[in-house]
C-alpha positions in Angstrom: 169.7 197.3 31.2 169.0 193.8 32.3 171.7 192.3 34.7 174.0 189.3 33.8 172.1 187.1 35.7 169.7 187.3 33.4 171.6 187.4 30.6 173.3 184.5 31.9 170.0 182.2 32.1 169.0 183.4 28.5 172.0 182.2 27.1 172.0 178.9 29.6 168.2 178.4 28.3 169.3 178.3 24.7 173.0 176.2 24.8 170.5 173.2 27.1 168.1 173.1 23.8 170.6 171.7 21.9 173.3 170.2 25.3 171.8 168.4 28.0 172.1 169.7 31.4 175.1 168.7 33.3 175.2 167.9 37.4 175.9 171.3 39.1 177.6 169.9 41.5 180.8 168.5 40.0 179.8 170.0 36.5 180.7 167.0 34.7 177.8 164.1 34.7 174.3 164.0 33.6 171.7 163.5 36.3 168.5 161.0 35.7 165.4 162.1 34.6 163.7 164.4 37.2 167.1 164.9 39.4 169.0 167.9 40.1 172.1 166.2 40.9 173.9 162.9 39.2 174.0 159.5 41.0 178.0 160.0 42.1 176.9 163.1 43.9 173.5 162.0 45.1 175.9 160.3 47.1 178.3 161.9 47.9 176.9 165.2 49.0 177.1 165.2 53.1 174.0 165.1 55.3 174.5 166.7 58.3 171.6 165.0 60.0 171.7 168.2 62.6 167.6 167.1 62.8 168.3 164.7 64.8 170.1 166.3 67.7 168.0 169.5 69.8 171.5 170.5 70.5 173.8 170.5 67.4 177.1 172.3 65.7 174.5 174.6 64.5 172.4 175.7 67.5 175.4 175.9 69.4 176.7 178.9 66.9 173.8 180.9 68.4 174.4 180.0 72.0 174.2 183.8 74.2 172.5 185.8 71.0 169.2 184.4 71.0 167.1 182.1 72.6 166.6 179.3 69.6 164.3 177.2 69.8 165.6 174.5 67.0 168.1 174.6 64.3 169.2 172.6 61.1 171.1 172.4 58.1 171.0 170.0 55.5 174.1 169.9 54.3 177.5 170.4 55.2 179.2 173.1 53.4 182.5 172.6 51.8 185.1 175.0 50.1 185.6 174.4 46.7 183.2 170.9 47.0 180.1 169.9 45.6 177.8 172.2 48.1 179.4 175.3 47.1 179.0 173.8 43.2 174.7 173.7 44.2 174.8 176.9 45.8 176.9 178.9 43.5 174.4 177.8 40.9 171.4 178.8 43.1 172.4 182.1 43.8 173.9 182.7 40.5 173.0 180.7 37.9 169.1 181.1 38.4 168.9 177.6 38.8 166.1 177.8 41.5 165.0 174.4 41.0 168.2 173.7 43.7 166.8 175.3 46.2 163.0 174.0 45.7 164.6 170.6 45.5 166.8 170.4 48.4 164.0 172.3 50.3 161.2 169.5 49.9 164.5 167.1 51.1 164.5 169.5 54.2 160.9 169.9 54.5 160.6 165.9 54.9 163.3 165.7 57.7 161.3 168.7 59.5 158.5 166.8 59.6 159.1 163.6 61.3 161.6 165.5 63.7 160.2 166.4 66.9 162.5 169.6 67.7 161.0 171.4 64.8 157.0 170.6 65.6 154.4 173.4 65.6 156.3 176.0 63.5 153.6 178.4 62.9 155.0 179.9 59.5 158.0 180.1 57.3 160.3 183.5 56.6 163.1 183.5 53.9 165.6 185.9 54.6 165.1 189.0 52.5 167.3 190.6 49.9 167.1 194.3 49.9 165.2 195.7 46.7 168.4 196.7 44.9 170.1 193.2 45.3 166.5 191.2 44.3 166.7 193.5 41.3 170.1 193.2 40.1 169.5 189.0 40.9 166.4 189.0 39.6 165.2 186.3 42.4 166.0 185.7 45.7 167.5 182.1 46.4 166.0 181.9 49.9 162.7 182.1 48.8 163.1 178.8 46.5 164.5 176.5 49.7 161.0 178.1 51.8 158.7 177.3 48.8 160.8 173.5 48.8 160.0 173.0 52.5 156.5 175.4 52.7 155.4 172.1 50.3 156.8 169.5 52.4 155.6 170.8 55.8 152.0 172.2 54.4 153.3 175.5 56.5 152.7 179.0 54.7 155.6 180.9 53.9 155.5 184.9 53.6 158.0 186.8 51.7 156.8 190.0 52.8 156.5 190.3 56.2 160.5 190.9 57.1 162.3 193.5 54.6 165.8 194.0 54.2 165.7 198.3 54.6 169.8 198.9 54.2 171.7 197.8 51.3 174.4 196.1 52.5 177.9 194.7 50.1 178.0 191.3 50.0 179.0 189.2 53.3 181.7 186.4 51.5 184.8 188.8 52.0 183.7 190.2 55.1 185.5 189.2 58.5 183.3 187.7 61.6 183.4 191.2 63.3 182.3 192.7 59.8 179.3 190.7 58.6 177.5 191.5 62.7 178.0 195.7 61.6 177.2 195.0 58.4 173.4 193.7 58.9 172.9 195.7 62.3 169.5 197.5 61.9 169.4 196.2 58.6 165.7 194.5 59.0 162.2 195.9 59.6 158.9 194.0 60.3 156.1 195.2 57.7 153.1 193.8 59.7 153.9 192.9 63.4 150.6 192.0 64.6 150.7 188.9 62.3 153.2 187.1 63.5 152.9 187.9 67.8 152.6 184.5 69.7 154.1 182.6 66.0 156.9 180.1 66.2 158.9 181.0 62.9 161.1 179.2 60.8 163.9 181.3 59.2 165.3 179.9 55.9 168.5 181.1 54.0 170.9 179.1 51.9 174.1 179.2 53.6 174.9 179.3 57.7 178.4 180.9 58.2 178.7 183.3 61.2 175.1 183.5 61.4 175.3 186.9 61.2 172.5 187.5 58.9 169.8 185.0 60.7 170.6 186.8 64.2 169.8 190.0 62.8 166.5 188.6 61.6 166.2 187.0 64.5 166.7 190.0 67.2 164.0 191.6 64.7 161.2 189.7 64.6 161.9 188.5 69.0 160.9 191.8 69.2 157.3 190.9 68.5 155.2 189.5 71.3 155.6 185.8 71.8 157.4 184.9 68.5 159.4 182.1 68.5 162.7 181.3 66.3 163.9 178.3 64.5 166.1 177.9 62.0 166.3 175.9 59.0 169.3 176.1 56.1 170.5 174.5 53.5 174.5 174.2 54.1 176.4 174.8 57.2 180.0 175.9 57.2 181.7 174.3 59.7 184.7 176.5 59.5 184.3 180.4 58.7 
């Protein structure tokens, strides 16, 4: 039985042969030729420019759980605004092209910032094998493959697993989402990333739950290094 995230693109696929796309983000203008998003919220989407600072709202979330060596987001992450439009559509609406889109947008801010130089490879944070196939993609894997191309930096979707199926995170209290992912990740192939400086890519930042799990994983490889790299931040959770 194919799940309604695929049905969902079939039946998008076929009403945009004869409708043209509209913005995802506020679901009511067309964007140009070539754009994910229209002009209005081109502009009005929120940078948060976290590149530019080694010590940010972002890095500072992961003060005492791991050492970090540099974080980011791209975006600020707003209830009910034009963020949560784009990533609702990523996640949901197999609308991938968001994610490769905003991840080349990332990509180019990693690269002429100097708190995110020598990063070694690129890791998506898994979906476990019962979520991918119920999804039928995983989101973060779209944002690495946006900022693998901008940076000319490999990224490897197998290396980390996700080995316990855990329910979603969205409902789930701060104290919650940390049990939920505990001893949720395993490392196929350790001796390929020792010594590696690592950048760790998923869509959304809340609690940071998630990317610390991943994190504590893979720090416990010889030498590896963690930054991070997303593409919202939620400034309240």
């Amino acid at each position: 039985m194919e799940s309604p995230h695929f049905i969902y693109r079939l039946v998008d696929d076929f009403i945009s042969l004869f409708y043209p796309r509209i913005c995802p983000a506020c679901g009511e203008n067309i964007p140009p030729k070539n754009n994910i998003c229209c002009i209005s919220c081109q502009a009005h989407l929120t940078r948060t420019n976290f590149h530019e600072d080694k010590e940010n709202p972002l890095t500072h979330r992961f003060i005492g759980r791991f050492p970090l060596i540099a974080g980011t987001a791209l975006l600020y992450f707003v209830h009910k605004g034009r963020t949560q439009n784009l990533i609702h559509h990523l996640k949901y609406r197999g609308n991938q092209q968001i994610g490769i889109h905003y991840g080349k947008e990332l990509g180019h801010l990693l690269n002429v910032s100097p708190h995110f130089e020598n990063i070694d490879l690129i890791i998506p944070i898994p979906l476990h094998k019962r979520r991918l196939k119920q999804r039928g993609y995983n989101q973060s894997i779209a944002i690495a493959k946006g900022i693998s191309s901008s940076l000319n930096i490999p990224f490897y979707e197998n290396i980390l697993n996700r080995i316990v199926y855990t329910k979603t995170q969205t409902q789930k209290t701060r104290h919650e989402r940390f049990s939920n992912v505990e001893n949720a990740f395993k490392i196929t192939d350790p001796k390929s990333i020792e010594g590696k400086h690592i950048l760790l890519v998923d869509d959304v930042l809340t609690t940071g739950a998630t990317l610390e799990a991943c994190a504590l994983t893979l720090l416990k490889v010889k030498d590896v290094k963690i930054s991070i790299a997303t593409l919202a931040f939620a400034s309240e959770y």
